[in-house]
C-alpha positions as CSV (number, residue, x, y, z in Angstrom):
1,X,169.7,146.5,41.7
2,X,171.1,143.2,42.3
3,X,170.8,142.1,38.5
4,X,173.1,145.2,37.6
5,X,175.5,145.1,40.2
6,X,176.2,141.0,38.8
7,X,176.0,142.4,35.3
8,X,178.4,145.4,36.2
9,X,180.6,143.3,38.5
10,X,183.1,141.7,35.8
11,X,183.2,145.1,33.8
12,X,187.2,145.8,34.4
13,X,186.5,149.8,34.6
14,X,188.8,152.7,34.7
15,X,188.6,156.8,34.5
16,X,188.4,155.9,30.8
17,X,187.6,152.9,28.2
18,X,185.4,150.3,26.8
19,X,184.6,149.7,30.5
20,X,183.0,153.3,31.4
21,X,181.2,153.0,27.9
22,X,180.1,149.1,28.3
23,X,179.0,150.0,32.0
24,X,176.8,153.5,30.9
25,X,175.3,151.2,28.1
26,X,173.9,149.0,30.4
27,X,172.3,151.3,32.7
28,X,171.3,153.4,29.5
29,X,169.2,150.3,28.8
30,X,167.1,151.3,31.7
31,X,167.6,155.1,31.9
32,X,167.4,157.9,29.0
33,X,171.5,158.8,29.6
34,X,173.3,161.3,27.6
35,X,176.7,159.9,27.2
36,X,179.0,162.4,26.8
37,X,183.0,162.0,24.9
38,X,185.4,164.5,26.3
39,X,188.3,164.4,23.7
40,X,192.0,163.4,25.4
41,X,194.1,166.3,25.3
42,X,191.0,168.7,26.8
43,X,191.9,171.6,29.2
44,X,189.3,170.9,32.2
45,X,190.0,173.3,34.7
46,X,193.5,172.5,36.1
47,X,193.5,169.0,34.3
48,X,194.1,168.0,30.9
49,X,191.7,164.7,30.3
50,X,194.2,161.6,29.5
51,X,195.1,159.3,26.9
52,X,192.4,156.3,26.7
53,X,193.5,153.1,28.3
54,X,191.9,149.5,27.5
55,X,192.9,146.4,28.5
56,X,192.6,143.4,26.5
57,X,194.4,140.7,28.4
58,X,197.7,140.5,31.1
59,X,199.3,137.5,32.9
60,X,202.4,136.7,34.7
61,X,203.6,133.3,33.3
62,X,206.5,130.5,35.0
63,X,209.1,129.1,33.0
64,X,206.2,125.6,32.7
65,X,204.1,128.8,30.5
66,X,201.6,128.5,33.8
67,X,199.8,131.9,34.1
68,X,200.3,132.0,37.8
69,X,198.8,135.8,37.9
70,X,195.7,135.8,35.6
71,X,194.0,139.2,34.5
72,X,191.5,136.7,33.3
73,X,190.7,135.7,36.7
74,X,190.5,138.9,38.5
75,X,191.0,142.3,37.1
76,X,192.6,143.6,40.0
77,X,195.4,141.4,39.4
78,X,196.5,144.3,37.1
79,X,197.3,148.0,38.3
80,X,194.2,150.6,36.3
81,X,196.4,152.3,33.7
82,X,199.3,150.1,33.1
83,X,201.0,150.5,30.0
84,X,201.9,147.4,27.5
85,X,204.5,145.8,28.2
86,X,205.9,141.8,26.9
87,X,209.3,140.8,28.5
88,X,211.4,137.8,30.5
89,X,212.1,139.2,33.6
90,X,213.9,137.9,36.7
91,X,211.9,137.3,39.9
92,X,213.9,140.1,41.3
93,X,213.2,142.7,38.5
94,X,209.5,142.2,38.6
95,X,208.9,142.7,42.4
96,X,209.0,146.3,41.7
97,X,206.2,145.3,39.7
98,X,203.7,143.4,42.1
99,X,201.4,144.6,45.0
100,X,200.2,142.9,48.0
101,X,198.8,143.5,51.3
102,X,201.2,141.7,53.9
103,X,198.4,141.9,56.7
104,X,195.8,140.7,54.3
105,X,197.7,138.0,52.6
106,X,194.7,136.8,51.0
107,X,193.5,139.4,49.2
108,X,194.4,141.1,46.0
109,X,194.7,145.2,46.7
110,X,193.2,147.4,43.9
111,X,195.8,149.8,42.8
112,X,196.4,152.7,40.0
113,X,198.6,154.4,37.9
114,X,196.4,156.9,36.3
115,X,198.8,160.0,35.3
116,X,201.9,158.6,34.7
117,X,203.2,155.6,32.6
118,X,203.8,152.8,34.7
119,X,203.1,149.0,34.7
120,X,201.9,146.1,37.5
121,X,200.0,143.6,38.5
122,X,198.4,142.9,41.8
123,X,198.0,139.6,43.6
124,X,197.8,138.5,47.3
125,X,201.1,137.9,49.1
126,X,200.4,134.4,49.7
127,X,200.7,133.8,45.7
128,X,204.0,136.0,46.1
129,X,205.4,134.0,48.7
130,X,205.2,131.0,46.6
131,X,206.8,132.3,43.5
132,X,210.2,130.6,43.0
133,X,213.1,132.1,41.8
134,X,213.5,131.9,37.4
135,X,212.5,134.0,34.9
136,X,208.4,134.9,34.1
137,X,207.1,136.2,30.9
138,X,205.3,139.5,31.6
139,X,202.4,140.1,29.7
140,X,200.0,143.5,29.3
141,X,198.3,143.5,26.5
142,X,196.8,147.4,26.8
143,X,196.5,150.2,24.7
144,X,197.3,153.9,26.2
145,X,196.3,156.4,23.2
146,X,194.2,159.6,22.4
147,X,190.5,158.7,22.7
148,X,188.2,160.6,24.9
149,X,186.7,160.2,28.6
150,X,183.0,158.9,29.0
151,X,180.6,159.9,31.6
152,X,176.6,159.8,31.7
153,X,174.2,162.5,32.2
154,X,170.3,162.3,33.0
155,X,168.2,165.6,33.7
156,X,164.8,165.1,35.1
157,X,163.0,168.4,34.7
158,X,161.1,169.6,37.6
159,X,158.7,172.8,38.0
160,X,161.9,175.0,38.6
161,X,164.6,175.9,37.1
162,X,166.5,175.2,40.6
163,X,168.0,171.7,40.8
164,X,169.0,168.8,42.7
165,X,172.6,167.2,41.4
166,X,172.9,163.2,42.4
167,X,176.5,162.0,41.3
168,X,178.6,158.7,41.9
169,X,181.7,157.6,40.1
170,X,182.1,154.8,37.6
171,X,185.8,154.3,37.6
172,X,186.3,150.9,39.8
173,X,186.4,147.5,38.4
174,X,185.5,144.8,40.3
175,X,184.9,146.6,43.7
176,X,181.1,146.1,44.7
177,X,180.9,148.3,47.7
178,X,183.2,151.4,46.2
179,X,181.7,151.6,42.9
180,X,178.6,149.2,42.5
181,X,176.7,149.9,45.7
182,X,176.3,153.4,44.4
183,X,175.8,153.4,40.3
184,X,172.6,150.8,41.3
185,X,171.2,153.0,44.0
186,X,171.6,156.1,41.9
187,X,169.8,154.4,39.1
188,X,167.0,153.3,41.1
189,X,166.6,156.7,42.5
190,X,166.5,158.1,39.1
191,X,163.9,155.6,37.9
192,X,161.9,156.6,41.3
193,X,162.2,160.2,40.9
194,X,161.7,160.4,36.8
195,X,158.3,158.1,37.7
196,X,156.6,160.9,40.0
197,X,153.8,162.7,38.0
198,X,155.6,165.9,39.7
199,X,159.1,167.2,40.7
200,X,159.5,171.0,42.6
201,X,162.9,170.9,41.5
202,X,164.5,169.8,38.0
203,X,167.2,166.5,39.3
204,X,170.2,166.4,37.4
205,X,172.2,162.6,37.6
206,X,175.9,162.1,37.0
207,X,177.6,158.8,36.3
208,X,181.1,160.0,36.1
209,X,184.6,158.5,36.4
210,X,186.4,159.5,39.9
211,X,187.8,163.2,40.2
212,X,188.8,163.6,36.4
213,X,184.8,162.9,35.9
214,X,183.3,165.9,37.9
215,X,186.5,168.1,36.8
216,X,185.3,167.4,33.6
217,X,181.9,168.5,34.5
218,X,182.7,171.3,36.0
219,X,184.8,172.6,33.7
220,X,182.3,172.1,30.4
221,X,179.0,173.4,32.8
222,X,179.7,176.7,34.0
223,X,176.1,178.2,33.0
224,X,174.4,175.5,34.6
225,X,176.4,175.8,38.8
226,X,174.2,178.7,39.4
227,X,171.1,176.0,38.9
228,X,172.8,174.0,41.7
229,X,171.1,174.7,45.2
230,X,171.5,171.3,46.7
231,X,173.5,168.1,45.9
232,X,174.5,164.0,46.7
233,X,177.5,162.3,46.4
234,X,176.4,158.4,46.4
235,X,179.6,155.8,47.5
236,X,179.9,152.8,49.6
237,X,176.2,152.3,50.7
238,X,176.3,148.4,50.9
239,X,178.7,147.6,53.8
240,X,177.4,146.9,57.2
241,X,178.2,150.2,58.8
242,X,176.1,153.1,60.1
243,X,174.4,155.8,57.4
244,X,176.6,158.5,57.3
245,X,176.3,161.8,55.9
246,X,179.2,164.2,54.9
247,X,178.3,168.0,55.6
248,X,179.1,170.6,52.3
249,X,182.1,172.6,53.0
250,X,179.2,175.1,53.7
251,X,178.0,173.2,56.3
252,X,174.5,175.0,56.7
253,X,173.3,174.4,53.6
254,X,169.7,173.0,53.8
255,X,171.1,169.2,52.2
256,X,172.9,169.5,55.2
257,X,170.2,170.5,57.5
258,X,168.2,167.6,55.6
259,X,169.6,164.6,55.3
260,X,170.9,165.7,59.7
261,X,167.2,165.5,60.2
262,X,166.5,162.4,58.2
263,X,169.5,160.6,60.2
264,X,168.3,161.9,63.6
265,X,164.9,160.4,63.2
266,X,166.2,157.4,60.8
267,X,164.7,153.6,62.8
268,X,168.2,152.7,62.5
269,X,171.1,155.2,64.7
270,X,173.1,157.1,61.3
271,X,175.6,160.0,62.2
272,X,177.0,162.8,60.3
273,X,180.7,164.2,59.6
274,X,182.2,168.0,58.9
275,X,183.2,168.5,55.8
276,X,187.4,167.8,54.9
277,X,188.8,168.2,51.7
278,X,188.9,164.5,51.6
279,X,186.8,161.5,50.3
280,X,184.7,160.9,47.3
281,X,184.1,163.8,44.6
282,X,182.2,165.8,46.7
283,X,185.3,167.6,47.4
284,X,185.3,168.9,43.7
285,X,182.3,170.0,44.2
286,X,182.9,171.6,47.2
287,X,186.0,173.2,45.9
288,X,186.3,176.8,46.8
289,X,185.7,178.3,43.8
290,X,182.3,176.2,43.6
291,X,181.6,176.1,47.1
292,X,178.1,174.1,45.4
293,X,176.0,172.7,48.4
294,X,176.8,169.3,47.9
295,X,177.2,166.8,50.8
296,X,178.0,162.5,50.4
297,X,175.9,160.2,51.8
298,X,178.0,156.9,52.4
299,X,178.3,154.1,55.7
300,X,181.5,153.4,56.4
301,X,183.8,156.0,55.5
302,X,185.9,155.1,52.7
303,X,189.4,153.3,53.7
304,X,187.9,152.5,57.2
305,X,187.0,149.0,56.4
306,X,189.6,145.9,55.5
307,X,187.2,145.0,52.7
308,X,187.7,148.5,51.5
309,X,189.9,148.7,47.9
310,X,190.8,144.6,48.2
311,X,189.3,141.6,46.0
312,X,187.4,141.4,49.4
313,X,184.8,144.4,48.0
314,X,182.7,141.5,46.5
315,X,179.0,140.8,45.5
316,X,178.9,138.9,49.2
317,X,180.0,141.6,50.6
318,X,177.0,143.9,49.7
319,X,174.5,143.9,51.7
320,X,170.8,145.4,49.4
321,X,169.0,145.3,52.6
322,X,171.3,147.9,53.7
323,X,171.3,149.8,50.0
324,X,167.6,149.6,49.9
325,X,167.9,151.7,53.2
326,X,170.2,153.8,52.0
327,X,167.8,154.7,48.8
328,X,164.9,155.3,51.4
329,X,167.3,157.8,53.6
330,X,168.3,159.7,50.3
331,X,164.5,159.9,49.5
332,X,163.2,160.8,52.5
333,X,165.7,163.8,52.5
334,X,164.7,164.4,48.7
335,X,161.0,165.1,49.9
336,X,162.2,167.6,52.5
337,X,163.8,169.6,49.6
338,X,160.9,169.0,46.9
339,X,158.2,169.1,49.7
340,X,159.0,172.0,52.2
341,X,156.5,174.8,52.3
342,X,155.4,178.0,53.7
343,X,151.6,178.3,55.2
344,X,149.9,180.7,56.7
345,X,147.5,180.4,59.9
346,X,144.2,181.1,58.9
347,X,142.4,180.8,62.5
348,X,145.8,182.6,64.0
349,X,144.2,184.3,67.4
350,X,143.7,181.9,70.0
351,X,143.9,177.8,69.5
352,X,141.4,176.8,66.3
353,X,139.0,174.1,68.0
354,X,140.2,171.3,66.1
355,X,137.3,168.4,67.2
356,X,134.8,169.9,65.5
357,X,137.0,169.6,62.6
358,X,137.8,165.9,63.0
359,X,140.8,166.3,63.9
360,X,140.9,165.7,67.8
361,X,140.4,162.0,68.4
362,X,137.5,160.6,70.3
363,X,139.8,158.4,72.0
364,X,142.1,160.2,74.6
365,X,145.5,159.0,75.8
366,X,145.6,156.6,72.3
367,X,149.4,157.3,72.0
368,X,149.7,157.3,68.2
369,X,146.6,159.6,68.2
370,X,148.4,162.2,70.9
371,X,151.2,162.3,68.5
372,X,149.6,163.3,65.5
373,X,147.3,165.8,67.5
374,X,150.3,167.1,68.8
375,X,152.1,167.7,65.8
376,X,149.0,169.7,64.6
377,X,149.7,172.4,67.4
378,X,153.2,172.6,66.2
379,X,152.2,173.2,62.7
380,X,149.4,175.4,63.3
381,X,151.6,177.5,66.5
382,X,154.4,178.4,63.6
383,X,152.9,178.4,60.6
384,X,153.2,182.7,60.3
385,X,154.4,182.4,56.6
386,X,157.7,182.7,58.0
387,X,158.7,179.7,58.8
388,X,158.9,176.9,56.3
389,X,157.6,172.8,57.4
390,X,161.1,172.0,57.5
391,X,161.7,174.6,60.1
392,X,159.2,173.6,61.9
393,X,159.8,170.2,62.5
394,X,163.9,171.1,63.2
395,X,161.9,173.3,66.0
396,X,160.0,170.6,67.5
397,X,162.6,167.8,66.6
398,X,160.2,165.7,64.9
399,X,160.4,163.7,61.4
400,X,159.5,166.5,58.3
401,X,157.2,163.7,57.1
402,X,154.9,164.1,60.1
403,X,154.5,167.6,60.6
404,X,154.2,168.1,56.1
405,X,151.0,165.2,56.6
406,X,150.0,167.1,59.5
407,X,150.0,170.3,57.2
408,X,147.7,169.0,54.7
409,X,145.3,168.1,57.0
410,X,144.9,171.7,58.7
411,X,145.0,173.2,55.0
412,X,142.3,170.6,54.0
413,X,140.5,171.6,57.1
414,X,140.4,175.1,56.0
415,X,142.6,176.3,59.0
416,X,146.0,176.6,56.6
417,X,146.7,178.6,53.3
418,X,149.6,177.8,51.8
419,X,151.8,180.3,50.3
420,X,155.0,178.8,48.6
């Protein structure tokens, strides 16, 4: 992960480009993506997909011919979208031009211009503050025309028809946290899931440029929504904040449900938020007339962190201890989904003698032991082929992973059929 996140890093990205299509080539070197082209012009839903915009160089020169704001440098220092421009402009003429954050005077903000033609550049205000009076040449050397928008599409095919849908958005260019964190845990994940000898559940994965992206989807994939029955949004997993999950506008949905239980019994305290038209592209998802079951897991919500949308969103900033956690939390709420089960009690009338079985330990009061004999009784009390593992252990607030081991062992013992 760290490898692609340095090889992704420079890659000056946007809803559209050489940098979507550079970026999906190099995680198509390591994952069988479909890379889709969506024509500019294209009715998606409400939308019409945009002209293409690339970016081949920008700089704001002094009179000396000193590039004293450098695309080259950074590519934050230009707004996403600009359109070309070459002129002599007066200091006072190109402040409507430049962005800075005045209580982060260091930093360079990240800003766009997606859907209507404008032009700037970006720098910190300390570098505005000492820019003298004179005239600057103005450079953007970008192209704005009819092309097509990129995204990448991977579909792991599981036992059922029924599927899983994993997205995060490619769009960002050098932000590591909002854009990097998540393409190189989704890829993992996807290398991890398409490596199991089984899958219950067919995993779709979407690498898609921000909102436009999973419009685009949308629009182009009515047949397949109905597949849909739980979803992930992946964003912003590397900062040091708390796991945080981001309830479906349904709210009860079992990836809801799931990833709750995963936090509750996580080693490390996570919490979870109610669903607001607000965020990441879960909220296209989630869009009334989809109303798909598809939740975000993040840390720190996005824009609630200084680093967040600054030249401060670096490689250092990234923590992969805490995106390698991350990946395990999304994983451990995967297996709920894929490894949930119905069973019925085969010895249902009275309490089975389980140490004649093996399965009482010689040892009483051994603490770990008294757990796992414990969650035996739970699973054996409920399993009545109504409710499911994953019911089970929401009953007895214990981790799934527990009470679905303890499950195997009562069907291995004979005392446990299971049914779906």
């Amino acid at each position: 992960m760290r490898r692609l996140m340095e090889q992704l890093y420079p890659i000056c990205r946007s809803i559209t480009g050489l940098g979507v299509r550079r970026t999906l080539a190099i995680i198509r070197e390591q994952l069988p993506l479909v890379i889709h082209e969506v024509p500019s012009g294209t009715q998606v839903l409400d939308w019409v997909v945009p002209k293409e915009w690339n970016i081949h160089d920008a700089y704001v020169a002094n009179a000396r011919g000193e590039r004293i704001i450098d695309f080259r440098k950074h590519n934050l220092h230009v707004m996403s979208y600009s359109r070309p421009i070459r002129a002599q402009l007066s200091l006072s003429d190109l402040r409507a031009h430049l962005f800075t954050l005045p209580e982060q005077p260091d930093l360079i903000p990240y800003k766009t211009s997606y859907y209507g033609e404008q032009w700037g550049f970006c720098l910190s205000e300390r570098q505005l503050r000492s820019m003298g009076e004179g005239r600057y040449e103005v450079v953007i050397d970008a192209s704005l025309v009819d092309g097509a928008l990129t995204y990448g599409e991977l579909l792991l095919p599981g036992a059922e028809a029924d599927e899983i849908l994993i997205s995060t958005h490619i769009c960002h260019p050098s932000l590591a946290n909002d854009n990097l964190s998540g393409i190189a845990a989704t890829m993992a994940l996807a290398k991890r899931l398409n490596a199991r000898a089984q899958r219950r559940h067919s995993i779709r994965f979407l690498f898609v440029p921000g909102t436009i992206g999973p419009i685009t989807w949308l629009a182009r994939n009515q047949d397949t929504i109905a597949c849909i029955k739980h979803g992930l949004v992946i964003a912003g997993i590397g900062d040091p904040g708390a796991l945080t999950y981001k309830s479906s506008r349904r709210g009860d949905a079992k990836i809801d449900r799931a990833a709750a239980h995963v936090l509750a019994h996580w080693h490390r305290p996570g919490k979870t938020l109610e669903f607001e038209p607000l965020g990441y592209d879960e909220r296209q998802y989630c869009s009334p007339g989809f109303n798909l079951p598809v939740g975000r897991i993040s840390r720190t919500p996005y824009a609630s962190y200084p680093e967040y949308h600054t030249s401060a969103d670096n490689l250092d900033f990234v923590s992969l201890e805490q995106v390698e956690d991350c990946l395990a939390a999304i994983e451990a709420t995967i297996d709920i989904l894929e490894q949930d089960a119905h069973y019925s009690n085969l010895s249902p009338y009275g309490e089975p003698q389980l140490g004649k079985r093996g399965l009482y330990s010689d040892i009483s009061g051994h603490p770990d032991r008294r757990r796992q004999e414990t969650n035996l009784l739970w699973t054996l009390n409920y399993c009545d082929g109504r409710h499911s593992i994953f019911e089970i252990a929401e009953k007895a607030r214990r981790p799934f992973a527990e009470l679905s081991a303890a499950a195997r062992k009562l069907e291995a013992a004979g005392l446990l059929q299971k049914l779906r």
